[in-house]
C-alpha positions in Angstrom: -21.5 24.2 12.6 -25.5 24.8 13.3 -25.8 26.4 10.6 -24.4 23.6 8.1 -26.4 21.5 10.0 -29.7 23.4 9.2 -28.9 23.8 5.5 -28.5 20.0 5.4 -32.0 19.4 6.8 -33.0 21.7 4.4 -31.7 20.2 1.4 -32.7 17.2 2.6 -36.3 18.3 3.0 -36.2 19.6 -0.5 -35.3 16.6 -1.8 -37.8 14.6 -1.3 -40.2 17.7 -1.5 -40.9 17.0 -5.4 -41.9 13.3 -4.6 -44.1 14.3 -1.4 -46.7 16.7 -4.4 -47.4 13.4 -6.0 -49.6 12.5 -2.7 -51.5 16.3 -3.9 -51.2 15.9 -7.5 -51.7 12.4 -8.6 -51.1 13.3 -11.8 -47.2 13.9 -11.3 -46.9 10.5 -11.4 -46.5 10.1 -15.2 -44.2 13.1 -15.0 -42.1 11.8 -12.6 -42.2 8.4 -13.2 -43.7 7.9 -16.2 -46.9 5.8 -15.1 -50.1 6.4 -16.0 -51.9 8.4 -13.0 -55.2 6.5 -13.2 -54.1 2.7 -12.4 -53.1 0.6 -8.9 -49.6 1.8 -9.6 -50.6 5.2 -9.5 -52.1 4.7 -6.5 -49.4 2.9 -4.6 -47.3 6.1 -5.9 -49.7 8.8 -4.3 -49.1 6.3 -1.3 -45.4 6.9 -1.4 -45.8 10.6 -1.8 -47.5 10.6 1.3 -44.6 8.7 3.1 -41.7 11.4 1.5 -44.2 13.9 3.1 -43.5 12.3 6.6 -39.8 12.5 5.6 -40.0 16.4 4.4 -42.1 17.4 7.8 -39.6 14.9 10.0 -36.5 16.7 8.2 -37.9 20.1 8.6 -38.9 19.4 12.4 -35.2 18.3 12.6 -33.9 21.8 11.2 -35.6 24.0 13.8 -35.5 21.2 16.7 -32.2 19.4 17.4 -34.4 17.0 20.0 -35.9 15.4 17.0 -32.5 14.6 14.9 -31.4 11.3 15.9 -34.7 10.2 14.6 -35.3 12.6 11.7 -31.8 11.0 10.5 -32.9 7.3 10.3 -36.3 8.2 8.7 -34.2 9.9 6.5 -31.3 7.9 5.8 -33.9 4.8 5.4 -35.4 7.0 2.8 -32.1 7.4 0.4 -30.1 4.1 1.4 -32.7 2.0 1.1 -33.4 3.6 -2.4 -29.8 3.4 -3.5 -29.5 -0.4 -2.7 -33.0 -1.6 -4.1 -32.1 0.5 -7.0 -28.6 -1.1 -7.1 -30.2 -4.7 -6.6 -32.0 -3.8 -9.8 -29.4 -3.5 -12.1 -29.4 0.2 -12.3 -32.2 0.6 -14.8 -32.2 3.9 -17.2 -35.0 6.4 -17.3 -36.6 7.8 -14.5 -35.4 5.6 -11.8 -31.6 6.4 -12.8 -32.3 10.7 -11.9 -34.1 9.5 -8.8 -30.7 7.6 -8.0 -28.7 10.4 -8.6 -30.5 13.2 -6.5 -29.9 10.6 -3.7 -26.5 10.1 -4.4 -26.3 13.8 -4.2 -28.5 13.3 -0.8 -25.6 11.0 0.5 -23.5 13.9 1.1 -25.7 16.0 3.8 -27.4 13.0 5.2 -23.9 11.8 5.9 -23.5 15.1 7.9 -26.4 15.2 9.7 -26.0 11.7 10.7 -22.4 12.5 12.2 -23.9 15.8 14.0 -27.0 13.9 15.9 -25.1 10.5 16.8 -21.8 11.5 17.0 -22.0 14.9 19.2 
């Protein structure tokens, strides 16, 4: 079972990997997002890629220490859920905001593992 549980953090560390560059490469911002990387939105993005960095290191601290899962799992389940329902709220808009909702609905599925291995165990 560890070793589902470890490919779970992982995938879960890779998923938010892609938005964690934007904090290094501003400019990923009108790839992924399609906003211009030199305005206040920009900058509140670059923000936010620092904050999926704290998830990728928290998830990856989670795969090699099991101490650290209960809370890895909240930081990261606030990360996805809270996406999912804002996103929801929204009226499910197209574009880029739609593929972000569907690489966390395919993040529902090892989050939801890793949250029954470090609270349920």
């Amino acid at each position: 079972m560890e070793i589902i549980t470890k490919l779970s953090w992982a995938a879960l560390a890779l998923i938010h990997l892609m938005p964690a560059l934007v904090s290094f490469a501003p400019r990923l911002t009108e790839r992924l997002y399609g906003v211009p990387s030199d305005g206040p939105i920009s900058l509140l993005l670059t923000h936010r890629g620092a904050l999926f960095a704290a998830v990728v290191l928290v998830a990856v601290l989670a795969l090699v220490d099991p101490n650290a899962r209960r809370a890895a799992s909240l930081v990261t389940g606030v990360s996805v859920i809270s996406f999912l329902v804002l996103y929801a709220l929204s009226g499910a808009p197209a574009g880029s905001l739609r593929t972000i909702a569907i690489v966390d609905l395919i993040a529902l599925a090892p989050l939801a593992f890793v949250l029954r291995e470090a609270w349920l165990r």
